[in-house]
TIKOL-84701 format. One record per residue (C-alpha): x, y, z. Coordinates in Angstrom, 1 decimal, decimal comma, always signed. Example, Ala and Ser with C-alpha at 12.3 -4.5 7.8 and 13.67 -1.06 7.14 Angstrom:
REM residues 2
        x        y        z
    +12,3     -4,5     +7,8
    +13,7     -1,1     +7,1
//
This chain:
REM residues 251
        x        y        z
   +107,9    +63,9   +187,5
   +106,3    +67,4   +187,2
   +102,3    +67,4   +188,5
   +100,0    +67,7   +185,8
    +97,6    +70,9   +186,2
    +93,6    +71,0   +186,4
    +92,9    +74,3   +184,9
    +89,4    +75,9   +184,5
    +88,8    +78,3   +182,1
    +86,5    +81,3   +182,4
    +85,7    +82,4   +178,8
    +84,2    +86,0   +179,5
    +81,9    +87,8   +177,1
    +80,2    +91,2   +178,2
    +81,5    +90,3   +182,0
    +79,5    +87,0   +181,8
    +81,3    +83,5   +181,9
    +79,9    +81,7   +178,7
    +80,4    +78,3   +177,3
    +79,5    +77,1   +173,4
    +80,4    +74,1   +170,9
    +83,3    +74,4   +168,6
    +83,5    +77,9   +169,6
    +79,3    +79,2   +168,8
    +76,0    +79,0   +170,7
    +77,2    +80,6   +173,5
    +75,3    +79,8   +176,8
    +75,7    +81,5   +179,8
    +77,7    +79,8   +182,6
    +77,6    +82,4   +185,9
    +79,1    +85,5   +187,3
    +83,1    +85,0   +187,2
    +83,9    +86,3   +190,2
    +81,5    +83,6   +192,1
    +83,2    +80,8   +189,5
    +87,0    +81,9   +190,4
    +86,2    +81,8   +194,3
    +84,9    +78,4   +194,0
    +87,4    +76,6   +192,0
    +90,4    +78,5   +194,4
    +88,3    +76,6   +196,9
    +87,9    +73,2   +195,0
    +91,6    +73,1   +194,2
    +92,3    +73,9   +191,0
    +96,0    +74,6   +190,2
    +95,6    +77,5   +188,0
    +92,7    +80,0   +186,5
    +92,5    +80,8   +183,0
    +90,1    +84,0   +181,9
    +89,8    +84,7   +178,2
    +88,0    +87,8   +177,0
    +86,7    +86,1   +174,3
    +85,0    +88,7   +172,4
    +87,8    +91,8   +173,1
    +89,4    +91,4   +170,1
    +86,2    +90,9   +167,9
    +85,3    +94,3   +169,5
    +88,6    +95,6   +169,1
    +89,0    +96,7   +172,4
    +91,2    +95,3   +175,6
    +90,7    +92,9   +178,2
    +88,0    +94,2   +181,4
    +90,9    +94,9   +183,5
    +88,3    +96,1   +186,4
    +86,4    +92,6   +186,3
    +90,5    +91,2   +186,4
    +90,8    +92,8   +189,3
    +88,1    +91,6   +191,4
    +88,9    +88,3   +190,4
    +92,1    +88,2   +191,3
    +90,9    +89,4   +194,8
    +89,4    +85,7   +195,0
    +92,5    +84,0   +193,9
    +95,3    +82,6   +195,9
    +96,3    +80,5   +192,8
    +98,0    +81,1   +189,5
    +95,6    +83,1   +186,8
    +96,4    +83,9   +183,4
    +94,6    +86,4   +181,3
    +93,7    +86,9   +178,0
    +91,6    +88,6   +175,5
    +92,6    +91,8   +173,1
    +96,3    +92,0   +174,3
    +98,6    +94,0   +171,7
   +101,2    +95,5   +173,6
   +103,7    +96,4   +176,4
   +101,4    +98,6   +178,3
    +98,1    +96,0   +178,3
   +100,4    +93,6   +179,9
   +101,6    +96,0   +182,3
    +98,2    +96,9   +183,2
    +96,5    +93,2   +183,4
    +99,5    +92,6   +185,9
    +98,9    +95,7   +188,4
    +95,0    +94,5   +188,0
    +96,3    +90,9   +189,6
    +97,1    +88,5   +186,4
   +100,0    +86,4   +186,9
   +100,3    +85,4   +183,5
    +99,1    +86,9   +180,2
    +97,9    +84,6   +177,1
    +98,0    +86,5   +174,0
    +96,6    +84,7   +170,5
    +95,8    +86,8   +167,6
    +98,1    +89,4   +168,2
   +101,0    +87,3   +168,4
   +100,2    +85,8   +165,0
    +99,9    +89,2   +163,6
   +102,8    +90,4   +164,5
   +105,3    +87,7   +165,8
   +108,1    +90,1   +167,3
   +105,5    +91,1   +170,4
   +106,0    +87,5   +172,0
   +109,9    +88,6   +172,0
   +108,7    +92,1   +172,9
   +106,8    +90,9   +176,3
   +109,0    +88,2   +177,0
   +112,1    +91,0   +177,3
   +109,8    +93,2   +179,5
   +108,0    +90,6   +181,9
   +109,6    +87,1   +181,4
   +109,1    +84,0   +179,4
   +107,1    +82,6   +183,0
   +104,9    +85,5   +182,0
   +103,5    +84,5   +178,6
   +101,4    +82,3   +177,2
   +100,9    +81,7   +173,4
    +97,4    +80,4   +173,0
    +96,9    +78,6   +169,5
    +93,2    +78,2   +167,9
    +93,6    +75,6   +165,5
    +91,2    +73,6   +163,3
    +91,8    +70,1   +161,6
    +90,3    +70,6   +157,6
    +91,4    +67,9   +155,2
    +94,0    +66,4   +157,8
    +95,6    +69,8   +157,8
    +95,8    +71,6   +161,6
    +95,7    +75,3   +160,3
    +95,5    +78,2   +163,0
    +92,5    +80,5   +163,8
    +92,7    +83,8   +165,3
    +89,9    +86,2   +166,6
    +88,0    +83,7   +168,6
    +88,2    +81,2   +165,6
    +86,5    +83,3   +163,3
    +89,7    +83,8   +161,2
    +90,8    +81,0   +159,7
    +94,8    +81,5   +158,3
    +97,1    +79,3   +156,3
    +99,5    +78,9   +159,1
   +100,5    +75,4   +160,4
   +100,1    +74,6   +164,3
   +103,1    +72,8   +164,1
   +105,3    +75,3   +162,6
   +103,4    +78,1   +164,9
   +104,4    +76,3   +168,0
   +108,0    +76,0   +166,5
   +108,6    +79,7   +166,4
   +106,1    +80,4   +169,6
   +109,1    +78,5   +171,6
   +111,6    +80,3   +169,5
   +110,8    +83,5   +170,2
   +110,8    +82,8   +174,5
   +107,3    +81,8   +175,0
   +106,7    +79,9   +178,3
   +103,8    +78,2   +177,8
   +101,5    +76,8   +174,7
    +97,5    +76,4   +175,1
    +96,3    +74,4   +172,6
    +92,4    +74,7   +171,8
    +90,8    +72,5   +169,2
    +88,1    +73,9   +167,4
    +86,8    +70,6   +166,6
    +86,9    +69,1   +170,0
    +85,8    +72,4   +171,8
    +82,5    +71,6   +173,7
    +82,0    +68,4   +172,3
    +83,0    +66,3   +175,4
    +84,5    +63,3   +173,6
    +88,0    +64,2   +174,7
    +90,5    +66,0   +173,6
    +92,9    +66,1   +170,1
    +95,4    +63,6   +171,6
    +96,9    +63,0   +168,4
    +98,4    +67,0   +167,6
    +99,1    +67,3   +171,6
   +101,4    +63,9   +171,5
   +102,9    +65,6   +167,9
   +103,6    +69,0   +169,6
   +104,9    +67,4   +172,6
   +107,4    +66,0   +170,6
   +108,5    +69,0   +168,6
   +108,4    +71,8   +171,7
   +109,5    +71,7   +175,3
   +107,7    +74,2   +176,7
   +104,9    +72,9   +179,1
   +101,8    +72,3   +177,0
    +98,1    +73,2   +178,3
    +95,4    +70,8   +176,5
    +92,3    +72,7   +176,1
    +88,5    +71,6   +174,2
    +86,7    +68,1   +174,4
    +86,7    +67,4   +178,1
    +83,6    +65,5   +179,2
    +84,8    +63,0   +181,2
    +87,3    +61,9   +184,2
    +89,0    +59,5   +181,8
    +89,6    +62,3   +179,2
    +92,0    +64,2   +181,6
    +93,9    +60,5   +182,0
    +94,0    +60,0   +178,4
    +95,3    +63,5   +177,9
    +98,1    +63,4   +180,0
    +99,2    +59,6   +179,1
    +98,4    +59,8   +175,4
    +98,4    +63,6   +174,6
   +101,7    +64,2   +177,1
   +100,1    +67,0   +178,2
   +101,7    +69,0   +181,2
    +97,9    +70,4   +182,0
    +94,8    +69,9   +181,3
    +91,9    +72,9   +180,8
    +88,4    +72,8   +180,4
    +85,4    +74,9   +181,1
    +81,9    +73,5   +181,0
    +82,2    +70,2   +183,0
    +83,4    +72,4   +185,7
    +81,2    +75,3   +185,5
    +77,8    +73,0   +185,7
    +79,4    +70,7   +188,1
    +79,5    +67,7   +185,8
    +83,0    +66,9   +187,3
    +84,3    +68,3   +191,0
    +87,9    +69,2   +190,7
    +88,5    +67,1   +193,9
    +86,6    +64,1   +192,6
    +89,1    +64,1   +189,6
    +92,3    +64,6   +191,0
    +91,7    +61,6   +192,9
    +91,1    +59,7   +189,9
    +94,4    +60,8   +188,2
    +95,7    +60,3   +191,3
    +94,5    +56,1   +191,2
    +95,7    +55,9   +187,6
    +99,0    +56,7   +188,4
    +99,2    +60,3   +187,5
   +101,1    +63,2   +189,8
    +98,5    +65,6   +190,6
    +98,2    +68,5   +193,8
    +95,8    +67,3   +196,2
//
C-alpha cells in the first residue's frame, strides 16, 4: 500500500501565511519562509502554498516569495494562486515549484488542465476544488470561495481526471477551520468515482481526524494548515499515531 501524505498548507495573502474559518476572519499565522523551513524539518511529505488572494486581485502568484521558499525545501511543493496559463507555470517552476494547483481558472476554461498537462505532465498538476454542501448539494466555488457556481464536485472531478489531471485537492468550505474533521462522506464518494490520488483538505483538529480521513474518507493525503502552524499537532507526534493505527506513513 501507497503511504498516506501529511501536507501543510501555507495559505499566503500579501506575503503573510494566514489562516480563517470556512474561508473569512483571516488571522495571521507567521512569515512563510520560517513555516516551510520548519515543516521540511518536522517531516512533512509535501508543502502546499496557495496565494489566496491572487486571483481576487487579479494578479499572479509571488513568484519571488516562491522562490525563497523553495530554497528551504528538500520536499515536494505545490503552488497555487492566480495561474491562467502556459507561461505562469513555466515561471512558478524556474522559481522552485514542483507542482502547480490551479482552481478557478481551470473551471473557467476547462481545456488549460489539457493545455498544462501536454506541456509539463499530469505529475505536474493539481486541480484544486472549493466546494460547499447547500441543501445536500456539493456545488463548486471559485475565487477563494467567494464565487459560488452551479457545477457539481462530482461531475468536476469526473472531467478534472478526464482531461490528465494528476492530482485532486478537495477543500470543504464547511469544514475549513472548524476542526471537527474533515467531509469524509464526499472524499469516500470521489474516491470511488476517480483514481487519481486525492488530497483531503479543511476540518483538521485532531490526530484522530487524519486516521479517520484516510480509513473512512480513502484519502491518499491529508492537508491542513492551522493545527500545524500554532503547534496544536507536531508532524512527528502524528505520524506516529497513524503509524499505531495501522496506517503507512514516512517516518
Amino acid at each position: 500500500m501507497l503511504t498516506k501524505r501529511i501536507i501543510p498548507c501555507l495559505d499566503i495573502k500579501d506575503g503573510r501565511t494566514v489562516k480563517g474559518v470556512n474561508f473569512v476572519d483571516l488571522r495571521d499565522a507567521g512569515d512563510p519562509v520560517e513555516l516551510a523551513q520548519r515543516y521540511a524539518e518536522e517531516g512533512a511529505d509535501e508543502l502546499v502554498f496557495l496565494d489566496i488572494s491572487a486571483t481576487e486581485q487579479k494578479r499572479k502568484t509571488l513568484a519571488d516569495l516562491v522562490y525563497h521558499v523553495a530554497e528551504k525545501l528538500n520536499i515536494p511543493f505545490t503552488v497555487g494562486g492566480g495561474i491562467s496559463s502556459v507561461e505562469d507555470v513555466d515561471i512558478l517552476l524556474k522559481n522552485g515549484a514542483d507542482k502547480v494547483s490551479i482552481n478557478s481558472s481551470a473551471v473557467k476554461r476547462p481545456d488549460l488542465i489539457n493545455e498544462l498537462v501536454a506541456k509539463f505532465g499530469s505529475q505536474c498538476i493539481v486541480v484544486a476544488i472549493d466546494a460547499k454542501q447547500i441543501n445536500g448539494q456539493w456545488k463548486v466555488h471559485l475565487v477563494g470561495g467567494k464565487v459560488p457556481t452551479e457545477l457539481d464536485l462530482f461531475h468536476w472531478a469526473k472531467e478534472v481526471e478526464k482531461r490528465g489531471a494528476g492530482e485532486i485537492l478537495f477543500t470543504s468550505m464547511n469544514h475549513d477551520g472548524t476542526k471537527n474533521g474533515f467531509a469524509n462522506e464526499a472524499l469516500a464518494q470521489l474516491s470511488e468515482m476517480v483514481n487519481i490520488p486525492l488530497i483531503a483538505s479543511g476540518g483538521a483538529g485532531e490526530m484522530v481526524h487524519f486516521s479517520d480521513t484516510f480509513v473512512q474518507g480513502k484519502a491518499d493525503a491529508a492537508l491542513a494548515a492551522s493545527v500545524f502552524h500554532f503547534k496544536e499537532i507536531a508532524i512527528k507526534d502524528l505520524k506516529e499515531a497513524l503509524k499505531k493505527d495501522g496506517i503507512p506513513v514516512r517516518i
